[in-house]
C-alpha positions as CSV (number, residue, x, y, z in Angstrom):
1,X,-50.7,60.2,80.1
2,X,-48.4,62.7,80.0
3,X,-47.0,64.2,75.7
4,X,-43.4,62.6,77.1
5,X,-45.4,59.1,77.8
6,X,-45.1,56.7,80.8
7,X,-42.1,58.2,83.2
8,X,-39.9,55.4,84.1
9,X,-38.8,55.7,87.7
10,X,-36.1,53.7,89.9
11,X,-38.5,51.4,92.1
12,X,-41.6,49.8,92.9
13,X,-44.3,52.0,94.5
14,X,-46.5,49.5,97.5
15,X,-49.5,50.5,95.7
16,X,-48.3,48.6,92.6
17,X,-47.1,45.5,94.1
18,X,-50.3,43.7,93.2
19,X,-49.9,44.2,90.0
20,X,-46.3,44.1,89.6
21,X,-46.8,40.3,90.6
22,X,-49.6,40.0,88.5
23,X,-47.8,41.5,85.1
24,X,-45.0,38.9,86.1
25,X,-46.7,35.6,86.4
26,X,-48.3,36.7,83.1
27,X,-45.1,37.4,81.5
28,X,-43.8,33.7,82.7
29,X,-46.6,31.9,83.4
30,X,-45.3,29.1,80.8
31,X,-42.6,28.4,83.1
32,X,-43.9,29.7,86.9
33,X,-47.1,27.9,86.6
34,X,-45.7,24.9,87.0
35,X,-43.4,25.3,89.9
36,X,-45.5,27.4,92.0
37,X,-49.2,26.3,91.2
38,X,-52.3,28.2,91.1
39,X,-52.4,31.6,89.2
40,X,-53.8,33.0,92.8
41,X,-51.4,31.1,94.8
42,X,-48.4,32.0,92.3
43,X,-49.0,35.8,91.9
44,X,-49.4,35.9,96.2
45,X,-46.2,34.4,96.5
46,X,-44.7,37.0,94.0
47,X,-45.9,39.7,95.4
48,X,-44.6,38.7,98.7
49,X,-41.0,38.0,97.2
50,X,-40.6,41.1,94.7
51,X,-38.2,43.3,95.9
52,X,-39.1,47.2,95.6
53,X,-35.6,48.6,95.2
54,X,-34.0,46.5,92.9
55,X,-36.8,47.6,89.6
56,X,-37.3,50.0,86.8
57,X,-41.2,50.9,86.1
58,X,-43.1,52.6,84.0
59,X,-47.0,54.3,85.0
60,X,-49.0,55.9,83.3
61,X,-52.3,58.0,85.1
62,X,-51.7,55.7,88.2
63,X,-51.3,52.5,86.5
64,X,-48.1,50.2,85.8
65,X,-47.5,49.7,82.8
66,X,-43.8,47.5,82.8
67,X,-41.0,47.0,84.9
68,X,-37.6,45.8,84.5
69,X,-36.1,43.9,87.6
70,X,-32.5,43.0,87.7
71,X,-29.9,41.9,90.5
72,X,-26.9,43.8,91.7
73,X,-24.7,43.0,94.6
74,X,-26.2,39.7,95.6
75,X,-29.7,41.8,95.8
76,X,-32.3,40.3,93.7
77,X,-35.6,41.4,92.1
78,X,-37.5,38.2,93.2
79,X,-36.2,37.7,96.5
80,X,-38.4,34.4,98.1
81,X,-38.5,33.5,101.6
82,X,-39.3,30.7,103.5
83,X,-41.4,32.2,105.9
84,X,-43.3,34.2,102.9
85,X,-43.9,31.0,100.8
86,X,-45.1,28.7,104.0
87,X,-47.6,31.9,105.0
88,X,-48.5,31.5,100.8
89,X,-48.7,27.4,100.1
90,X,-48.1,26.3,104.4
91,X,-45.7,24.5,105.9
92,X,-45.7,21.3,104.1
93,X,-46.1,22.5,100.6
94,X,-44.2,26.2,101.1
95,X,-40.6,24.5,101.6
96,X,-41.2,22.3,98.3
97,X,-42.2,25.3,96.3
98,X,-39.3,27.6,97.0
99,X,-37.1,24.7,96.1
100,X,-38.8,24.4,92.9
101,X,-38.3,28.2,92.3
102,X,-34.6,27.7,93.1
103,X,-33.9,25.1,90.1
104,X,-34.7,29.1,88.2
105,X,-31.8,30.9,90.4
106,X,-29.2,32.4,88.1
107,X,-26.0,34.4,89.4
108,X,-24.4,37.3,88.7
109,X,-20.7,37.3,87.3
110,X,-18.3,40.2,88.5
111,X,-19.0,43.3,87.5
112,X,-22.4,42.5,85.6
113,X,-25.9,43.9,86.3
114,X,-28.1,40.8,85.7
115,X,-31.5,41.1,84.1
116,X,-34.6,39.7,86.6
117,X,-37.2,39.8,84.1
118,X,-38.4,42.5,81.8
119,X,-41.9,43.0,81.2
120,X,-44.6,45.2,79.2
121,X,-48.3,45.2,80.0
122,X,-50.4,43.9,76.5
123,X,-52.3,47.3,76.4
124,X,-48.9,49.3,76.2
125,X,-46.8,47.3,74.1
126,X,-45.0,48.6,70.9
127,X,-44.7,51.8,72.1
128,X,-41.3,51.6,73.3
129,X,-41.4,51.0,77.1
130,X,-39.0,47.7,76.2
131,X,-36.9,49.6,75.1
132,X,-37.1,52.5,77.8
133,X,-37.0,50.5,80.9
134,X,-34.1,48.4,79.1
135,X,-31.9,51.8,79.0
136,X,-33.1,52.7,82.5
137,X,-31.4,49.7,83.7
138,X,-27.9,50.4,81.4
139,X,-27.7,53.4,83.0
140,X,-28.2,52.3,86.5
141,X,-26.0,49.7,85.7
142,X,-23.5,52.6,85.0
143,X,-24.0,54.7,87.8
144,X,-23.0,51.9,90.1
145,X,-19.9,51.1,88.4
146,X,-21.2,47.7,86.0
147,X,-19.4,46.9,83.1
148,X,-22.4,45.4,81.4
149,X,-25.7,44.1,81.5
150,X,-26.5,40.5,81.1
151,X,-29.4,38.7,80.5
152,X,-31.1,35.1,79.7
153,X,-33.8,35.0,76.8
154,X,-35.4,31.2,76.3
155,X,-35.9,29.9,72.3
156,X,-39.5,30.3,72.5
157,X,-39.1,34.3,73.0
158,X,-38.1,35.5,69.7
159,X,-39.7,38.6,69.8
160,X,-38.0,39.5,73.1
161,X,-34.5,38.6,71.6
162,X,-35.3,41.0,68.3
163,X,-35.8,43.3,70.9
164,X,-32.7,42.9,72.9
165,X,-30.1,42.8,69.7
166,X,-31.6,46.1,68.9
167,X,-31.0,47.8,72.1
168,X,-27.7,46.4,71.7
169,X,-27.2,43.0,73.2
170,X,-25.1,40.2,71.5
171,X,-25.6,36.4,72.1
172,X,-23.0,34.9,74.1
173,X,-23.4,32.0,74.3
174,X,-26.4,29.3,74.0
175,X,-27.3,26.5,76.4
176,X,-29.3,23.5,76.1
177,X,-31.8,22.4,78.3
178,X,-32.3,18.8,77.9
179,X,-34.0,17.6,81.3
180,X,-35.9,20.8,83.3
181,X,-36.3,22.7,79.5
182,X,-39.2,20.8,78.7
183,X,-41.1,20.7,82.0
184,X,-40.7,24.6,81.4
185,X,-41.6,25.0,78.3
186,X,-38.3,25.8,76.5
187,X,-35.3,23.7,75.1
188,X,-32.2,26.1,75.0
189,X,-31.5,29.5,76.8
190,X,-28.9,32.4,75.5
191,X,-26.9,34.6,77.6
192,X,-26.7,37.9,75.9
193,X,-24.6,41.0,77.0
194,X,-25.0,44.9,76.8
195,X,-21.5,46.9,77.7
196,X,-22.2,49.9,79.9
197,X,-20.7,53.1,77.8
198,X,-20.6,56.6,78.3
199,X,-23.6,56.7,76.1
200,X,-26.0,55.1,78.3
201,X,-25.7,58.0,81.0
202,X,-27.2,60.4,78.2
203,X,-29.7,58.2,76.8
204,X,-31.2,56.9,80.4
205,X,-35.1,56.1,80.3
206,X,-35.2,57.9,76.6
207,X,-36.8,56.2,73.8
């Protein structure tokens, strides 16, 4: 490791695709364990799905150690496909799981970068990656012309929403989850937005 820390680069090296599907089933396992089965079965399918381009990481000595995916331009960081999830689960069972996946989908609005999932490996947390790959993004978000970044953080992530506020998000607005909620694991999800600013070009992957 380098005195600067993990460097954050714009997307998702092959050789870390493993274990970019492995840090995300981790991350949401509460929720993805239960619409795409088996830990072995789940992270394949990932891995499969994850799209390189649309990703912050940070490494560290040739490991990852975090990545921030988002969606931009109808581009998404998890990006399943039929064929990918019948080769993973079969024909039968494939088709069923990528619906399940689906009841998960969230859209963009216009002009919004949208968050795909931000995540930290346990050995490298409270450090400030978070917060690094979280200003990465802001200022991609910038360079392609975004007004703001938007994201979704569940009532059962309170640490991740501390974390959010301070790198300048604001709750927008708070839904309740009645029906799928539970079967996830949660019972209300808030949107929260980050404007893009001037700032945010300066600041970049900084801590």
């Amino acid at each position: 490791m380098t005195d600067s820390g993990p460097e954050i680069t714009r997307g998702l090296p092959a050789l870390h695709r493993a274990a970019a599907a492995t840090l995300y089933y981790e991350a949401f396992e509460q929720k993805l364990a239960r619409l795409l089965g088996p830990p072995d079965h789940a992270v394949a399918a990932l891995a499969e799905s994850l799209n390189p381009d649309m990703c912050y990481v940070a490494t560290a000595q040739g490991r990852l150690l975090g990545l921030a995916g988002f969606q931009w331009d109808s581009e998404h960081f998890v990006d399943p496909t039929l064929s990918g999830f019948c080769r993973t689960y079969g024909l039968l069972i494939g088709p069923l799981r990528l619906g399940a996946l689906a009841l998960l989908g969230r859209r963009s609005e216009s002009g919004e970068l949208l968050m795909d999932g931000l995540v930290v490996a346990a050995q490298a947390r409270g450090r400030g990656l978070g917060s690094r790959l979280l200003d990465a993004v802001a200022t991609h978000a910038r360079s392609v012309g975004s007004s703001a970044v938007r994201l979704d953080v569940v009532d059962t992530n309170p640490n991740a929403r501390r974390l959010y506020e301070r790198r300048g998000f604001t709750a927008v607005r708070t839904t309740s989850v009645p029906v799928l909620g539970p079967l996830l694991g949660f019972r209300a999800s808030t949107t929260m937005r980050r404007p893009v600013s001037d700032s945010d070009d300066a600041r970049g992957g900084q801590p």
